[in-house]
Steps between C-alpha positions, in 0.01 A plus 500: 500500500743743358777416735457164408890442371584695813331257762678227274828635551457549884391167591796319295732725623330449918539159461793493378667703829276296693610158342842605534511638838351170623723260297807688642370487921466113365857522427410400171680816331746745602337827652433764228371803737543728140381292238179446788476858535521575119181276430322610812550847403419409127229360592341815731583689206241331267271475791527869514364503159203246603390738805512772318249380249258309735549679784477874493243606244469897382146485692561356794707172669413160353550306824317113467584205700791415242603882342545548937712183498711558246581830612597404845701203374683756254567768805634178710741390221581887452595534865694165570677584191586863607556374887777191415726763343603567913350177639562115423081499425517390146457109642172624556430474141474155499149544591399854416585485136327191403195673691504845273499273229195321574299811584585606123377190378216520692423868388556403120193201558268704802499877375232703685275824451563672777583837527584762804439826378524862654784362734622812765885545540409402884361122370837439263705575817307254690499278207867533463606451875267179497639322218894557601410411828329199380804436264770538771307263720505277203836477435515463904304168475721299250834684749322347738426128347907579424602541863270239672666224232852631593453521848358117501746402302761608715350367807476182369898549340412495113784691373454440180301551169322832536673581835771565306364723287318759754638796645556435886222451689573854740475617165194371373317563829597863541396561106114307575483746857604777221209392248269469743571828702489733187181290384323574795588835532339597115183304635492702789480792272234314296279456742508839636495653127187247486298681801612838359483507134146208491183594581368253676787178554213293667297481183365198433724489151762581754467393817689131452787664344531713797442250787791252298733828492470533832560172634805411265656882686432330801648203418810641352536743801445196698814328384693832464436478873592147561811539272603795743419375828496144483722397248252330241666335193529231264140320449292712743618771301412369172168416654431846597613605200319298277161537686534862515560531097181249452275736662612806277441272217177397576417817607641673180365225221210383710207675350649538173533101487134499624395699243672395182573167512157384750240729356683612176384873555803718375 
C-alpha cells in the first residue's frame, strides 16, 4: 500500500485527539480544544492521502467494504472537525476518532478488488448527499449518547466529573436537533437523487439499501416530529437517534459485509 506511512500517521495522530479528548471529559487533563483540533485535522490530512490512493482510481471508484469505510470515517472526522470551529462538537471525538482509525487499520489488513467504473455525475451527487448525510447522522449519534448521559446525570444531581466539562445541556440539545435536521435533509435529497439518477432502486443488489434508507428517514422524521410537537429529549432521543443511524449503516455496509467478509467475493 503506497499510503502506507500515511495511514500510519493518521491513526497515531486519531488516537491521539481521541485519547485526549476523553482523558480531559474524565477530568483527567485540562481541555485542549486546539491541540485536539490540530491532531484531528492532522490526522484527516494524511487520511486525505490514504483515500486518495485507495479510493478514487483513474478508471473508476474503488469502493469495498473497508476502502467505503474508511472514506466515510475520513468525511465524518473532516466534518466534525470543520463543524466545532462554531459549535462545542469536538467532545464528539471521543468516539469518532478512535473509529476512523480503526477503519484504516482495517483497510491496511482487508483491501478489496472492487471497482465502480463509468460512474454518471447524477450517481456522485447521490453518492455524495448519502455519505454526508450518513456522516452528520453519525456525529448526531455520539451528540446524542452526549446529551442522554448529561441529561441523566442531571436528573439524578451528578454535577460533577464530565458534567463539568460539557457545554450546557440547551446547548447540546439544540446542536443534536441541528445534526440531525441538516442530516436528514441531505438524505432526503439522496433518496430522491436515488429514484432519479438509478435505474432501477428496487434491484435486487439494491433493494435492501433502499428499504433501510427509507425507514431510518422515517425514523429521523419521526423524532424531528416528536422533538417539535411533543417535546422528546434526553434517552428517547438518543434512542431514536441511534436506531435511525443503525439502519443507514446496515443498509449502507450490509451487502458489502455480505460479500467480502461472508463469501470473500470482491
Amino acid at each position: 500500500m503506497q499510503a502506507l506511512p500515511f495511514a500510519i500517521l493518521a491513526i497515531v495522530c486519531y488516537l491521539a485527539a481521541g485519547a485526549w479528548q476523553a482523558l480531559a471529559l474524565a477530568r483527567r487533563v485540562p481541555p485542549r480544544t486546539i491541540l485536539v483540533r490540530s491532531l484531528g485535522l492532522l490526522a484527516v490530512s494524511a487520511h486525505t492521502v490514504v483515500v486518495a490512493h485507495s479510493v478514487f482510481l483513474g478508471h473508476g471508484l474503488h469502493l469495498g467494504l473497508f476502502e467505503s469505510a474508511s472514506l466515510f470515517s475520513w468525511l465524518i472526522a473532516a466534518l466534525l472537525i470543520a463543524v466545532s470551529l462554531f459549535k462545542p462538537l469536538l467532545n464528539a471525538g471521543v468516539g469518532l476518532f478512535p473509529l476512523a482509525a480503526l477503519t484504516l487499520v482495517a483497510l491496511m489488513l482487508y483491501p478489496s478488488r472492487m471497482v465502480e467504473s463509468n460512474v454518471s455525475p447524477g450517481i456522485v451527487f447521490h453518492i455524495v448527499t448519502s455519505s454526508v448525510a450518513s456522516a452528520l447522522l453519525s456525529i448526531a449519534a455520539v451528540q446524542a449518547v452526549l446529551v442522554a448521559f448529561q441529561n441523566h446525570a442531571l436528573k439524578h444531581r451528578h454535577t460533577r466529573g464530565i458534567i463539568q466539562v460539557l457545554p450546557a445541556l440547551t446547548s447540546m440539545e439544540r446542536l443534536l436537533f441541528e445534526l440531525i435536521g441538516a442530516g436528514l435533509l441531505l438524505l432526503t435529497a439522496a433518496i430522491v437523487s436515488g429514484f432519479i439518477f438509478i435505474d432501477n432502486l428496487f434491484a435486487q443488489h439494491l433493494v435492501h439499501k433502499t428499504v433501510f434508507s427509507l425507514a431510518a428517514w422515517l425514523v429521523f422524521t419521526g423524532l424531528l416530529i416528536g422533538r417539535h410537537w411533543l417535546g422528546w429529549r434526553g434517552a428517547r432521543a438518543m434512542r431514536w437517534t441511534l436506531g435511525g443511524c443503525l439502519l443507514l449503516v446496515l443498509g449502507y455496509f450490509g451487502t458489502k459485509v455480505a460479500l467480502q467478509l461472508i463469501f470473500n467475493d470482491i
